[in-house]
N, C-alpha and C positions, 0 to 999 in steps of 0.2 A: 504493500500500500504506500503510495505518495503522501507524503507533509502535505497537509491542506495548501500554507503557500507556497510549495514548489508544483503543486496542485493546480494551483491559478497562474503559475507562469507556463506551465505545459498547454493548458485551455487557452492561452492565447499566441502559443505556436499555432496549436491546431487550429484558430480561427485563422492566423495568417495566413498560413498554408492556402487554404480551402479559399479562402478571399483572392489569392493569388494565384491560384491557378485558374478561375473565372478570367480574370484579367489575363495573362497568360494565354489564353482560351479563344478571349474576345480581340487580344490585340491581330491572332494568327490569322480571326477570320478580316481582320484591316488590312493584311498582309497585302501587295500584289504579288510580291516571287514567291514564285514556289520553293524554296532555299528559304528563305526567311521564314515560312509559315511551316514547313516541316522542323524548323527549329524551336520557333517558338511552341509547336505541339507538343516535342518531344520536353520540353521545360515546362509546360501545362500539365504533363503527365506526370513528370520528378515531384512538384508541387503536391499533387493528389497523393502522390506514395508517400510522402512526406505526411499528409495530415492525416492518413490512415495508420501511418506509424505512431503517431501521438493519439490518434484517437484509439487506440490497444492498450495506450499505456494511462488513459484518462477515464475509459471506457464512458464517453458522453459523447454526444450529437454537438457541434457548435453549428450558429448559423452565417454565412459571410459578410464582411460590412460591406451593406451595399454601398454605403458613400462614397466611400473607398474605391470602391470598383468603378463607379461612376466617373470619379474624380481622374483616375490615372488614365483612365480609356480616353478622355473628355482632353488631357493633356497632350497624347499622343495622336490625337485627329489635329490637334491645332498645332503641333512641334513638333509631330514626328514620332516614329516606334523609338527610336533611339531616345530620342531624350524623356518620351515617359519614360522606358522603363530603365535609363540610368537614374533616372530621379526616385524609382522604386525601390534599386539595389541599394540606393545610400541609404533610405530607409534598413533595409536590413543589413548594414554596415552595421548600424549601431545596435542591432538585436544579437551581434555574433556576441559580445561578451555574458549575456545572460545566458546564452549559447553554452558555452563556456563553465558556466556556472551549474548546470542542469547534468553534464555531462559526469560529475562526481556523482550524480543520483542515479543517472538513465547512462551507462557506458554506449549502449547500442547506437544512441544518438551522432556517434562521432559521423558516421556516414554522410547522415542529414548534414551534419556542419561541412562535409567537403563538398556536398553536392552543392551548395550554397554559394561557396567558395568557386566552385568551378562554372557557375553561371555565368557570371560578370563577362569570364573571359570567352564562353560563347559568346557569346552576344555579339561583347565586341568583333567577334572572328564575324560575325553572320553580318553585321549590317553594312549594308551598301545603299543606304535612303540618297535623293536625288539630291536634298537639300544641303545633305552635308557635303556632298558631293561639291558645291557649288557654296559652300560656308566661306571661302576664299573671295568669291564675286560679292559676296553681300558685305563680306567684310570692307571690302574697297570700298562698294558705294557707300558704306554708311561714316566709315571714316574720314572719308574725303569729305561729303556731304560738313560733318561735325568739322571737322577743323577750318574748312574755306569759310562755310554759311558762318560759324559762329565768328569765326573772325572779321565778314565782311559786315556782317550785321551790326556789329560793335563800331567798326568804321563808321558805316552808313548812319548808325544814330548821333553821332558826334557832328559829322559832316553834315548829314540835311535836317537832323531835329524834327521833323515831321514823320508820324508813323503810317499813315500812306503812303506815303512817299518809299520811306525806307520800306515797306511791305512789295510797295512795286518792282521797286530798284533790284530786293532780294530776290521776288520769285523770278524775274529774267535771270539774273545772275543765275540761280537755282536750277531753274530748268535748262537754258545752254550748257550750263554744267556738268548735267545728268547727262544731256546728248550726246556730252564732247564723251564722258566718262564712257556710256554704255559701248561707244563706238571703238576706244581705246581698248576696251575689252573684249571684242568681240576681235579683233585684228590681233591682240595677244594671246588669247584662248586658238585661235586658226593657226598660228603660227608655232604653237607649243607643242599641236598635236597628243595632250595625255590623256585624249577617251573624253572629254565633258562637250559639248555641243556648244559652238562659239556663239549661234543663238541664245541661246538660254543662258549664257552663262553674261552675254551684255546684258537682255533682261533681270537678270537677278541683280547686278551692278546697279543698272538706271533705277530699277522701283525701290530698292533702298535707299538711294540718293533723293528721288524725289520724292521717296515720303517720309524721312527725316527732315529735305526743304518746307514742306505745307508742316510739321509737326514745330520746327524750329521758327518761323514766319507767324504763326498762329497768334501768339501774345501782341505783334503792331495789327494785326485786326480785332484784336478783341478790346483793348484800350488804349488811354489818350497819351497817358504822360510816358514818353521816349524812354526812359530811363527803369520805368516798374518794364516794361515791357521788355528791356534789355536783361534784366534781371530774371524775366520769365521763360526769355529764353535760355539764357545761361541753365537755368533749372532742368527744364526741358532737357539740354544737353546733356546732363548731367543722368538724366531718368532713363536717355534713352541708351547713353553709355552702361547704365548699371542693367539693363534690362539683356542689352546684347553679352554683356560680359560674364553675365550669371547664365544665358543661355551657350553660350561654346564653352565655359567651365564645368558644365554637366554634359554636356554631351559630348567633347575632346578632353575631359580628364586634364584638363588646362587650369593654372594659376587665377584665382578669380583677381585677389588683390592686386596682385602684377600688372597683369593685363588692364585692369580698373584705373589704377592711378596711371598707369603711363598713357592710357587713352584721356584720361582729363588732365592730366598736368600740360599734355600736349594740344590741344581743344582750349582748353584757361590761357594757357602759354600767349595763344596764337590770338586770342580775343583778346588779350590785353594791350598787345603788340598792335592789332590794329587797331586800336580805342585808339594810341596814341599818335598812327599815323593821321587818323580820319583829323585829330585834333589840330595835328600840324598843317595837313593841307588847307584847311577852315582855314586858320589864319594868313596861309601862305596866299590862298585864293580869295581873299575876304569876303568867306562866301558868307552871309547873314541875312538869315531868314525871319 
């Protein structure tokens, strides 16, 4: 017989299990290769052995969180099988030391812990999604997009002080920019020849440029004074840095902080640098609005 609470830490192996192999289950049928969906089955299946192993040793029925199941599937339609289910494994990162802890009670368990252990690194082996494929192109637009926009914005508010203005000035800027980018992309992807499609891979370039432009531009149309709007973009900049930088650090096993601060110390860098140009020409051009 089990201690009551090593009792309730095996009860919520078994829920996990069972909860994850739904998911496991659900992502295979998201699958389009057949490669990825026969993996993800055969790790659907590890899951169920896994909870039927705990449930012999709990001798109870548990029922799955459906929330749960909802939640990871719901992450994976919008980012991709790879990053839902690296964002699952970290979840059970942190469940291997009670893992651990179980295994002076239940030896038989060791199994469970290396199949657990040996997931990750399928995974990694199986996926081949388009997106990551092409995580290089997005990276450019959006970086380019973050260090020109915000720097030129910062210019532009010093220089013309009118947020029409500077919203106008930006989205030209923004968008030639996107064009010039996606086309540079498209003529370096052709030229590299490594398997990605030098269509898709400008597009991926352009629509994250230009919609970081209409995300960063947003704040000179929604208010009046140059300055809160400068501010809101900066912010902006800063959300959309932490947003991309937490998505490639879960899904390329990448430095989140690293990557975070050298994408905003270089983005701040370059907006403050232009603050001061925009400042100098004003006066150099006496331009006064």
């Amino acid at each position: 017989m089990l201690d009551e609470g090593i009792k309730q830490k095996v009860l919520a192996f078994q829920t996990g299990e069972l909860t994850e192999h739904i998911i496991y289950k659900r992502l295979a049928a998201l699958s389009k290769d057949p490669h990825n969906r026969d993996v993800l089955m055969s790790i659907a299946e590890d899951e169920l052995r896994h909870h039927e192993f705990w449930k012999a040793q709990t001798g109870q029925s548990v029922k799955p969180r459906r929330l749960m199941i909802w939640w990871y599937v719901s992450i994976a339609r919008v980012f991709g099988i790879t990053f839902g289910i690296k964002l699952m494994e970290k979840g059970e990162e942190r469940a291997q030391a009670a893992y651990l802890d179980i295994l002076r009670f239940i030896p038989e368990a060791d199994s469970v812990l290396r199949d657990e252990d040996d997931h990750e690194a399928r995974i990694i082996a199986m996926i081949d999604e388009e997106r990551l494929r092409y995580v290089g192109s997005m990276v450019l637009g959006l970086n380019d997009a973050l260090v020109e926009l915000t720097g030129a914005l910062a210019g532009f508010t010093l220089a013309l002080q009118n947020t029409r203005l500077i919203a106008m000035t930006g989205l030209i800027t923004g968008i030639a920019a996107s064009m010039s980018m996606a086309a540079s992309e498209y003529l370096s992807t052709k030229s590299e020849a490594d398997g990605r499609n030098p269509l898709k891979a400008s597009l991926y370039t352009g629509t994250a440029y230009i919609l970081t432009v209409l995300f960063l531009i947003l704040p000179f149309l929604l208010f009046a004074n140059i300055y809160l709007c400068l501010g809101c973009t900066i912010l902006n900049a800063m959300l959309v840095i932490f947003m991309f930088t937490a998505y490639i650090s879960i899904a390329q096993d990448a430095s989140f902080l690293r990557r975070f601060f050298e994408m905003a110390f270089i983005s701040l860098g370059i907006a403050a640098l232009s603050f001061g140009i925009g400042y100098i020409v004003r006066i150099f051009l006496y331009v006064e609005m």
